[in-house]
N, C-alpha and C positions, 0 to 999 in steps of 0.2 A: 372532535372531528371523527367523521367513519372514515374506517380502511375499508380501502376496495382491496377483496381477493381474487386474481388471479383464477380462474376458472379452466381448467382444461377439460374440453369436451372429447369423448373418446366415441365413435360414431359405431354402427352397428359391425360386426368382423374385424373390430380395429382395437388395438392397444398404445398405452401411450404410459408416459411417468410425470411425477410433479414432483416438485420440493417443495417445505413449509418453509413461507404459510401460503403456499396456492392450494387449491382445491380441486380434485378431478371428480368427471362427472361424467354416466352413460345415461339415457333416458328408451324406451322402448322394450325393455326388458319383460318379455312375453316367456315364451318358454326359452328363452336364450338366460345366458347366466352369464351375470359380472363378476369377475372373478378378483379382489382385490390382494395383492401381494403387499408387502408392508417391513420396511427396516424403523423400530419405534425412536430406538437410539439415533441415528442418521436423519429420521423424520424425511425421509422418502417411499414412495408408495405408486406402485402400477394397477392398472386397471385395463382386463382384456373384456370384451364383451363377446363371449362365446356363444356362438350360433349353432353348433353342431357337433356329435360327441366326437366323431371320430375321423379322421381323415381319410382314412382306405374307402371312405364316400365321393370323394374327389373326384371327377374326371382327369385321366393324364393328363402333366403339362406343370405348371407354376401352380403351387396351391399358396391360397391366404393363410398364412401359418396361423397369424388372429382367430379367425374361423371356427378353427377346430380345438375342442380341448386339450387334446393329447399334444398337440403343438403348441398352442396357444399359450401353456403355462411355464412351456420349458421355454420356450423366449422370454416372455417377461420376468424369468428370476435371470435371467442373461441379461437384460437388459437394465434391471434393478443393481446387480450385479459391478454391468460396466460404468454406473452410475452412482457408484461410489455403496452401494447395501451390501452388510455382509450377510453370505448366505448361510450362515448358524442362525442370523438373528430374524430370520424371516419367519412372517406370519400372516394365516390371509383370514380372510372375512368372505362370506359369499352370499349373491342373494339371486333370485328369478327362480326360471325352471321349473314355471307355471303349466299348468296341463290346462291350453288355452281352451280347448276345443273336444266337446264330449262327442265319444262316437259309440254305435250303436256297438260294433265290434272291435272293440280297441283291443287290438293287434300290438305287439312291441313296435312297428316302424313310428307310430301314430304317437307313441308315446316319449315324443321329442323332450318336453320339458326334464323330466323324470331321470331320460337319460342321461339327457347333458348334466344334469346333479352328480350320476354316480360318477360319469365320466370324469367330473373336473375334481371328486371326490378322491375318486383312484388316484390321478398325477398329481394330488396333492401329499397325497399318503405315501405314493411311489417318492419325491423327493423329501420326503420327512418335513414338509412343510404343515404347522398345525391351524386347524381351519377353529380362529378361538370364538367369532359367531355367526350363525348362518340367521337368515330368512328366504325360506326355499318352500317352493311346492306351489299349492292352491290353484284357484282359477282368475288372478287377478294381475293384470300387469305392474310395472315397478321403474321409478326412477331412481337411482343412488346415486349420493355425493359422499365423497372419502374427505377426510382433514388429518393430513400425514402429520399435523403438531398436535391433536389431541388425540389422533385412532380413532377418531369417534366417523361410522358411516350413519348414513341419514338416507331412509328409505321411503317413501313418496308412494304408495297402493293407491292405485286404481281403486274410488269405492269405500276405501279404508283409511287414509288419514298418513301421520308423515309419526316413522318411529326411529328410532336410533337405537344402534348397535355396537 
């Protein structure tokens, strides 16, 4: 008999959690970076889809904490957190952060993919979170699915074929 897994979709700016044995998933991942947080013992695991390094980009008002890196990470170990992960035992995985689009003068604004890297790099470093495997960079988009009972993510390139990390 097949088990069907539970699938959670986490949309572009948005984050979300799962427990094993469901599976979370973002797809679109251009120069935007999935950011996977992970309790291995617990077998619970979040996934932000970050669009953007930095928040001080925002227009005043409500910002998408999702969105932004800097925000984006510090809610999902809060919400990994409230969700029963201890936060000694967290670890992430990261993958996108493509440099979608070649320009003739590429300027640092232009260089969205690159940054969102270092950005989700930083606050991961800043809360002593260890990033144990990346697939980041290049010119090719990315789907991933996480499985918080084995750790194992599963990476989908544009062009390139389906690898696990």
């Amino acid at each position: 008999m097949i088990e069907s897994l539970q699938v959670v979709k986490v949309g572009i700016a948005d984050m979300k959690i799962v427990r094993a044995p469901g599976l979370i998933r973002t797809s679109g991942l251009g120069s935007c970076v999935g950011v996977v947080i992970y309790d291995q013992v617990k077998e619970i695991a979040g996934l932000a889809h970050v669009m953007l390094p930095d928040s001080t980009l925002a227009k005043a008002g409500t910002i998408n904490r999702a969105k932004y890196a800097d925000t984006a990470i510090k809610e999902l170990v809060s919400l990994l957190v409230k969700g029963g992960a201890s936060p000694l035992a967290l670890k992430a995985k990261i993958a996108g952060g493509a440099q979608m689009f070649q320009f003739a003068a590429a300027n640092d604004m232009m260089r969205i993919g690159p940054r969102n890297v270092e950005a989700v790099k930083r606050e991961l470093a800043e809360l002593k979170i260890v990033i144990v495997a990346e697939d980041v960079g290049g010119n090719n988009g990315r789907t991933i699915e996480f499985n918080p009972k084995t750790c194992e993510l599963t990476i989908r390139t544009v062009n390139k074929g389906t690898g696990t990390i």
